[in-house]
C-alpha positions as a Markdown table, in Angstrom:
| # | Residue | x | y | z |
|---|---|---|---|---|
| 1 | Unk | -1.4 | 12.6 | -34.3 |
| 2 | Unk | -3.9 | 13.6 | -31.8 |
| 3 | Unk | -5.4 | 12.4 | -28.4 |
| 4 | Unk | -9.2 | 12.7 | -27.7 |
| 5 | Unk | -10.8 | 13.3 | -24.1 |
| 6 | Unk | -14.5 | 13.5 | -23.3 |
| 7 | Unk | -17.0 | 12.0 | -20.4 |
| 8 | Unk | -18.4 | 8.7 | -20.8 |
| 9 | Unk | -21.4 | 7.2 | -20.4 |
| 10 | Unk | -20.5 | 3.8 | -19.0 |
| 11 | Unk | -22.3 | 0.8 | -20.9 |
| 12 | Unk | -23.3 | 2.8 | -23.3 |
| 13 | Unk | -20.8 | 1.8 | -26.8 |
| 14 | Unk | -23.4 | 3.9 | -28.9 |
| 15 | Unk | -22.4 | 7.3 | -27.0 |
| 16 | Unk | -19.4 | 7.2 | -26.4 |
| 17 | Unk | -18.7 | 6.6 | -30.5 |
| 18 | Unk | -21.1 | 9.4 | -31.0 |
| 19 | Unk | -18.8 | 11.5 | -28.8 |
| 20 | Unk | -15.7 | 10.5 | -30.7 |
| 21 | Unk | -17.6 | 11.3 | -34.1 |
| 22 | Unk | -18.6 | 15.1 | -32.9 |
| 23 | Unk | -15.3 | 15.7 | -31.1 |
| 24 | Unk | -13.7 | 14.8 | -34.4 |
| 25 | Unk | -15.9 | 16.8 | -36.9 |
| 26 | Unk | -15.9 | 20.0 | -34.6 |
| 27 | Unk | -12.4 | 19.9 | -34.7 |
| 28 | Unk | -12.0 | 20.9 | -38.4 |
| 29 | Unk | -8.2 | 19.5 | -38.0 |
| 30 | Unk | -6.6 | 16.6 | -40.2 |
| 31 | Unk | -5.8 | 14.2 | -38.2 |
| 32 | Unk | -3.9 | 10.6 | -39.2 |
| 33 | Unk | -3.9 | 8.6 | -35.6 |
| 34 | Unk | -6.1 | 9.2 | -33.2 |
| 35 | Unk | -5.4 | 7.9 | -29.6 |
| 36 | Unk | -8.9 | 7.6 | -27.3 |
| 37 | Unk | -8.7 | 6.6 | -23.6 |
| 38 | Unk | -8.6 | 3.4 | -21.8 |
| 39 | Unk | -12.0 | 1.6 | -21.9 |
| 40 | Unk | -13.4 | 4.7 | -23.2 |
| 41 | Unk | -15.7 | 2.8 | -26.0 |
| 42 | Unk | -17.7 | 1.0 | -23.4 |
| 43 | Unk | -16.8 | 3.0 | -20.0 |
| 44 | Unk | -14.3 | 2.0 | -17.4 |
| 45 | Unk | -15.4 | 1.0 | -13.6 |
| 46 | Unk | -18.5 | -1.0 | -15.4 |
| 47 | Unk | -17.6 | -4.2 | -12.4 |
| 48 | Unk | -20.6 | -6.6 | -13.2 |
| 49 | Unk | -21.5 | -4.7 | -16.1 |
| 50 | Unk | -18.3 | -5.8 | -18.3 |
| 51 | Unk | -20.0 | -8.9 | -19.9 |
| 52 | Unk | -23.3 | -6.7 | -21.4 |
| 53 | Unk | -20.2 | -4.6 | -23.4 |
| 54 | Unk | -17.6 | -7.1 | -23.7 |
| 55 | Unk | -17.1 | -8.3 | -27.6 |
| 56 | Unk | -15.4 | -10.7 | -29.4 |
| 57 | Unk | -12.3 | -9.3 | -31.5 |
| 58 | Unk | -12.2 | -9.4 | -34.7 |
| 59 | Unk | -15.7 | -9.4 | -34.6 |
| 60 | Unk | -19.0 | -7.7 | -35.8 |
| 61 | Unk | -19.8 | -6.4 | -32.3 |
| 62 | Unk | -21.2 | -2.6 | -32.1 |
| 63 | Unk | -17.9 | -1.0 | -30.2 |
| 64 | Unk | -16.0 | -2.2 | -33.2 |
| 65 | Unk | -17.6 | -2.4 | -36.0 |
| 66 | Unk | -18.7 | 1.5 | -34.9 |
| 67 | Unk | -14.5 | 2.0 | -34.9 |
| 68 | Unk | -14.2 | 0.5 | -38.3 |
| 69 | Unk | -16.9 | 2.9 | -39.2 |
| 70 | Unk | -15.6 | 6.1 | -38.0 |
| 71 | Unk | -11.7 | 5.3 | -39.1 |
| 72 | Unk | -13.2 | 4.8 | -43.0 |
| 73 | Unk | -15.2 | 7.9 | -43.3 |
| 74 | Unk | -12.6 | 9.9 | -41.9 |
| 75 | Unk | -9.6 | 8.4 | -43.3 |
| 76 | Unk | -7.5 | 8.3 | -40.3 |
| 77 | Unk | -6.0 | 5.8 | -37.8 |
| 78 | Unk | -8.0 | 5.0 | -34.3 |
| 79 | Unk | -6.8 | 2.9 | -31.2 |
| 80 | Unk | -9.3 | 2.8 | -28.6 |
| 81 | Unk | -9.9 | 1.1 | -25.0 |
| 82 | Unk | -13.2 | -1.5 | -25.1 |
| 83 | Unk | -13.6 | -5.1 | -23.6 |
| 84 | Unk | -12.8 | -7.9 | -25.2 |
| 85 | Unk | -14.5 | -11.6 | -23.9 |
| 86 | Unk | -12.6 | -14.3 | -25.6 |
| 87 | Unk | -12.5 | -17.8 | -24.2 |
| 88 | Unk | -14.9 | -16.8 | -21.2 |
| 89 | Unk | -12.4 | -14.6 | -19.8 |
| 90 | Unk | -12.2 | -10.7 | -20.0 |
| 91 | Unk | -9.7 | -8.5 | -21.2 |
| 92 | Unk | -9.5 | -4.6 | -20.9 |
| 93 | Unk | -8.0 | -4.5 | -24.5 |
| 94 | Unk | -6.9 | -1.7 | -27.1 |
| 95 | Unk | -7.9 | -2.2 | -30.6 |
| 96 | Unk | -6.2 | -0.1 | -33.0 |
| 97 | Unk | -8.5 | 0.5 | -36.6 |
| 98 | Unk | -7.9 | 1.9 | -40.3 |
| 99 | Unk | -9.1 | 3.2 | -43.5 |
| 100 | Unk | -8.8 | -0.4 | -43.8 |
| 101 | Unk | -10.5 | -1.9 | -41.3 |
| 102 | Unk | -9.6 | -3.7 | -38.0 |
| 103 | Unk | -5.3 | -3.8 | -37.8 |
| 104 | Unk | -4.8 | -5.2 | -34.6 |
| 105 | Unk | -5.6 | -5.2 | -30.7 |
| 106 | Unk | -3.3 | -5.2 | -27.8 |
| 107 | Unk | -4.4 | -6.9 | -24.2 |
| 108 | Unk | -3.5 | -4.7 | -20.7 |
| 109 | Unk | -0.8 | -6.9 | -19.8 |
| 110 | Unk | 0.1 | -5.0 | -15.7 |
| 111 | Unk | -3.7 | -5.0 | -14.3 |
| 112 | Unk | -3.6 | -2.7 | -10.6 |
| 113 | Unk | -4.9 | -4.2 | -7.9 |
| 114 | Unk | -4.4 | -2.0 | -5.5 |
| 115 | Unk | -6.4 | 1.3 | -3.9 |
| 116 | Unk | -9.6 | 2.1 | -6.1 |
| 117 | Unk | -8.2 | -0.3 | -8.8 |
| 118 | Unk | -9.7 | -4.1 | -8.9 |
| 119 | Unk | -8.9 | -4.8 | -12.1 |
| 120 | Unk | -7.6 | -8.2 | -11.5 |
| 121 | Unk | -10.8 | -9.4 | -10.3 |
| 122 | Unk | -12.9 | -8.7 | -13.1 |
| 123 | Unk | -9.9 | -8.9 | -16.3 |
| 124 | Unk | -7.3 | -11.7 | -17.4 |
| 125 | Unk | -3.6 | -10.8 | -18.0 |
| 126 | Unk | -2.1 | -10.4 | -21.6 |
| 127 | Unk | 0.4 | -12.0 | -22.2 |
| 128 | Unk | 1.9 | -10.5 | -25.8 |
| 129 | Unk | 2.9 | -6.8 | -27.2 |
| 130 | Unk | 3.3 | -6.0 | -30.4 |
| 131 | Unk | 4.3 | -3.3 | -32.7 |
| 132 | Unk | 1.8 | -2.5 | -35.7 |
| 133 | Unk | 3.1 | -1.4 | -39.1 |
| 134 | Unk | 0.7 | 0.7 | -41.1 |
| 135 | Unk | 0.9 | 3.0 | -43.9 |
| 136 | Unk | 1.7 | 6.0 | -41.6 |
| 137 | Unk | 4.0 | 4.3 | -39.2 |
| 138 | Unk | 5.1 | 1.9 | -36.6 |
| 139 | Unk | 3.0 | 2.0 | -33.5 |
| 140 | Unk | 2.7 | 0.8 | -30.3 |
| 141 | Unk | 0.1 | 0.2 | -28.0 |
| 142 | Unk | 0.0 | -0.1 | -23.8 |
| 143 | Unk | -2.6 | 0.8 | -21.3 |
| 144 | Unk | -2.5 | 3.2 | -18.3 |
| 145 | Unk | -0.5 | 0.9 | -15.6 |
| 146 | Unk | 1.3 | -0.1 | -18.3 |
| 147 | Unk | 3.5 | 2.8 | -18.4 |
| 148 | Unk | 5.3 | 1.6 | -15.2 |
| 149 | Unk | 7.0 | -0.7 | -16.0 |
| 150 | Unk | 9.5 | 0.8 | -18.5 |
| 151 | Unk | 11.1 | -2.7 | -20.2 |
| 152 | Unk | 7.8 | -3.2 | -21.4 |
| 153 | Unk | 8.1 | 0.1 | -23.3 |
| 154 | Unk | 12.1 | -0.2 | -24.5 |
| 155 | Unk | 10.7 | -3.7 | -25.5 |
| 156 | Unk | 8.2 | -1.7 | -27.7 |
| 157 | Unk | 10.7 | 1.0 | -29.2 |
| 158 | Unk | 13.4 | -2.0 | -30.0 |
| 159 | Unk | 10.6 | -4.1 | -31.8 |
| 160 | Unk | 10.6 | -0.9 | -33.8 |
| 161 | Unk | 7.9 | 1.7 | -32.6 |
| 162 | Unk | 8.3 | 4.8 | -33.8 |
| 163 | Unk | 5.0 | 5.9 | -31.5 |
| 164 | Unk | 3.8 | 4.5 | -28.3 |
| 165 | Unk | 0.5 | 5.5 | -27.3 |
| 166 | Unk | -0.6 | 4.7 | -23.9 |
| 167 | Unk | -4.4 | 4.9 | -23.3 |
| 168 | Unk | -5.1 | 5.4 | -20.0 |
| 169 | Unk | -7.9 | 6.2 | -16.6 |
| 170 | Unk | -5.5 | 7.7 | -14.4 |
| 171 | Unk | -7.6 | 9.1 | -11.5 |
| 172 | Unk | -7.0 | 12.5 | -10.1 |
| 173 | Unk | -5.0 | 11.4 | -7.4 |
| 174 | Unk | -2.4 | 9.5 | -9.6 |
| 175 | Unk | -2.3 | 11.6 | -12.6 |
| 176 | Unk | 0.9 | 13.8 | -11.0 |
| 177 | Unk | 2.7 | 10.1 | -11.6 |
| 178 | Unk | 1.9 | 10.2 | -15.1 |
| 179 | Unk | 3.1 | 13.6 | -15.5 |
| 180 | Unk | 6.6 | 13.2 | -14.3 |
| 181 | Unk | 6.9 | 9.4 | -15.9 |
| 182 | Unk | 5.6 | 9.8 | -19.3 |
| 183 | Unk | 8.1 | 12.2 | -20.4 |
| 184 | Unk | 11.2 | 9.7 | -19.3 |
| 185 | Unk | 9.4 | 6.9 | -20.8 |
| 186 | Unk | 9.7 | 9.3 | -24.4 |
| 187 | Unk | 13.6 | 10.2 | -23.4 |
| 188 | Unk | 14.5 | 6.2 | -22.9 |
| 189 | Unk | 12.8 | 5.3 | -26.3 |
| 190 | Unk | 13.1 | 8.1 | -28.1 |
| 191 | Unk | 9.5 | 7.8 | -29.7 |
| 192 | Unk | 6.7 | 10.1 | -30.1 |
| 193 | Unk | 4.2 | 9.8 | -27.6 |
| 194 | Unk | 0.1 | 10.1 | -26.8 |
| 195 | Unk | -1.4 | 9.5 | -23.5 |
| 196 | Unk | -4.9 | 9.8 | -23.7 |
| 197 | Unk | -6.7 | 10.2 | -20.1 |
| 198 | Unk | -10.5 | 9.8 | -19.0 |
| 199 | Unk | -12.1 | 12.4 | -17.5 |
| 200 | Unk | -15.1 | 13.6 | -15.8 |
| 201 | Unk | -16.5 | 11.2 | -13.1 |
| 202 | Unk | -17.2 | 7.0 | -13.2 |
| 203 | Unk | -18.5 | 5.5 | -10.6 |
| 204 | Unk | -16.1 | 6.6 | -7.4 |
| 205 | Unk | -13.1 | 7.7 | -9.9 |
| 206 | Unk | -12.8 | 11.0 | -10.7 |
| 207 | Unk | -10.5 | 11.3 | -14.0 |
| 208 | Unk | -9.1 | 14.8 | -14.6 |
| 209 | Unk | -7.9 | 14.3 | -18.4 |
| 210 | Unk | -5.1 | 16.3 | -19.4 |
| 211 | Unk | -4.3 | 14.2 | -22.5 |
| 212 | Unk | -0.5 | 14.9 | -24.0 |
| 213 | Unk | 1.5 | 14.6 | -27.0 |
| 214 | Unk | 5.0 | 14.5 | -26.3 |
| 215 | Unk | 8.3 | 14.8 | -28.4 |
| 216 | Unk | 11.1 | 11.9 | -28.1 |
| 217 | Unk | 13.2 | 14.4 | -25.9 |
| 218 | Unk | 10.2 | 14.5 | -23.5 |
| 219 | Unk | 9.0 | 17.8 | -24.5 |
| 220 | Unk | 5.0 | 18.4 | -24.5 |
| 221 | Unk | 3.7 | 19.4 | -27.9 |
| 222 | Unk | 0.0 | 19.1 | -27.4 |
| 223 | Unk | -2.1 | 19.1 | -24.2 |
| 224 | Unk | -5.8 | 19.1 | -23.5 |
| 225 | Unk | -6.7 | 21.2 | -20.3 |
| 226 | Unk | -7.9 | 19.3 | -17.1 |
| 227 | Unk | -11.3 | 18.7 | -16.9 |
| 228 | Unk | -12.1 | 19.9 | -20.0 |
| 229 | Unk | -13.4 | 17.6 | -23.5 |
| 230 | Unk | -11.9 | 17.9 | -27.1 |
| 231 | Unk | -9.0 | 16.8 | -28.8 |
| 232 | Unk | -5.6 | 18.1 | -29.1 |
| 233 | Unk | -3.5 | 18.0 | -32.6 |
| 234 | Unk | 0.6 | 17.6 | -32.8 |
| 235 | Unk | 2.2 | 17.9 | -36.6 |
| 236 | Unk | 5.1 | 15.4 | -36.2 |
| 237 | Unk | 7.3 | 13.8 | -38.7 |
| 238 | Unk | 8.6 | 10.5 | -38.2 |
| 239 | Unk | 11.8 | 11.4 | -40.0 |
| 240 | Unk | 12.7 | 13.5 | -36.9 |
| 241 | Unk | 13.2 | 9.8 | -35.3 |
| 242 | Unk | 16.8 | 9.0 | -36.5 |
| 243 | Unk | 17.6 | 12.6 | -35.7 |
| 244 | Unk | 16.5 | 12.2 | -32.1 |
| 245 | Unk | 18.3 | 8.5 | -32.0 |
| 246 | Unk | 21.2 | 9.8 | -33.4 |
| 247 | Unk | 21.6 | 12.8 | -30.9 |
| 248 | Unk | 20.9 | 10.6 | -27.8 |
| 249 | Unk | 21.1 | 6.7 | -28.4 |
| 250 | Unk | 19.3 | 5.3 | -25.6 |
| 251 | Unk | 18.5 | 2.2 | -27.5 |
| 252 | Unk | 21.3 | 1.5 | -29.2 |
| 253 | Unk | 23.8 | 2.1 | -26.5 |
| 254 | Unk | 21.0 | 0.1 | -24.5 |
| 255 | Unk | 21.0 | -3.1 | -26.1 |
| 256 | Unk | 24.9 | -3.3 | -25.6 |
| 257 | Unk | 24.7 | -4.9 | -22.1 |
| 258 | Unk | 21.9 | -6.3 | -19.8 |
| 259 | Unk | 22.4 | -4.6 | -16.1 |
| 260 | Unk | 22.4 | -7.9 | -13.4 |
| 261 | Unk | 23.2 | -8.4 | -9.6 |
């Protein structure tokens, strides 16, 4: 599995795919799933500029359909961060794509509103999470503020996810969160995990990167360096799973009792 990182050129879906295309040719590595960052396809921080890049999914739209693309020629898994418009409303959405074609998307369900983040304003709430069976595994899909709110991602492991991959634009300032969270996150649900983080600068948010790959025990097994653009490969085996859960049964022991006051 691996997790991509590169500047973005916000409103521009025909880019930022070519980005992902290069990144992944000049990395010469076999990759299955590859994890790109939060509104990466169409740029985060876009405000007023949402609706020019927001699609309709499934659909034939260019962010897409240039997805679909990519994941055929190169055989491999993708989910990546675009806008979805469904309804008249706005959702900052992850779509995850195939060999196949278009599996599944997932909609940011915990939208910040707070600080430099007006997400609220401009994005509706989702309201569903899912875990999406393909040929290489179970996966499991949040975004960025997501990560917080930790039932959301023992929900995800007990509905099966094997991996979790959280897609994120963590700004400089609150990237040292993600670094002590994300590896407790990988303890509690003893799954493999990818954070993918923007970086370079949008708008008034600087975004620093440092995209991981981290064991169930919380260890990091691939990183990509801060400020810096490429993509970073971890060999895992899913069959290390029952081994981890057998070790330290956070989920099983878990689901025994509900904590209430």
């Amino acid at each position: 599995m691996a997790v991509l990182q590169a500047e973005v050129r916000r409103g521009d879906v025909v880019s930022n795919l070519s980005t992902v295309k290069r990144l992944i040719t000049d990395s010469k590595e076999e990759i299955n799933l590859l994890t790109l960052p939060e509104l990466f396809v169409t740029g985060y921080n876009l405000r007023d500029g949402l609706n020019d890049v927001a699609e309709t999914i499934p659909g034939n739209g260019p962010a897409l359909s240039g997805l679909c693309d990519l994941a055929a020629f190169h055989n491999m898994y993708i989910a990546a961060g675009m806008v979805e418009k469904s309804s008249g409303t706005l959702y900052n959405c992850a779509v995850l794509v195939g060999p196949e074609g278009y599996i599944g998307h997932y909609r940011k369900q915990y939208l910040p509103n707070f600080g430099p983040f007006e997400e609220k304003t401009y994005f509706g709430e989702g309201e569903e999470i899912q875990v999406f069976e393909t040929e290489i595994g179970k996966i499991g899909i949040q975004v960025c503020y997501d990560l917080f709110f930790p039932r959301q991602s023992t929900a995800l492991a007990r509905g099966g996810a094997e991996v979790i991959l959280n897609l994120a634009a963590s700004p400089t300032t609150s990237r040292p969160l993600f670094h002590r969270v994300l590896p407790a996150r990988a303890i509690e649900t003893t799954c493999f995990w990818a954070f993918a983080n923007n970086v370079g600068v949008q708008g008034s948010l600087s975004f620093a990167g440092e995209s991981t790959i981290y064991d169930p025990r919380g260890k990091e097994i691939a990183t990509i360096p801060k400020f810096e653009e490429g993509i970073a490969v971890a060999d895992i085996s899913l069959d290390d799973i029952s081994t981890f859960r057998d070790l330290r049964p956070v989920l099983r022991d878990g689901a025994l009792r509900e904590e209430t006051l």
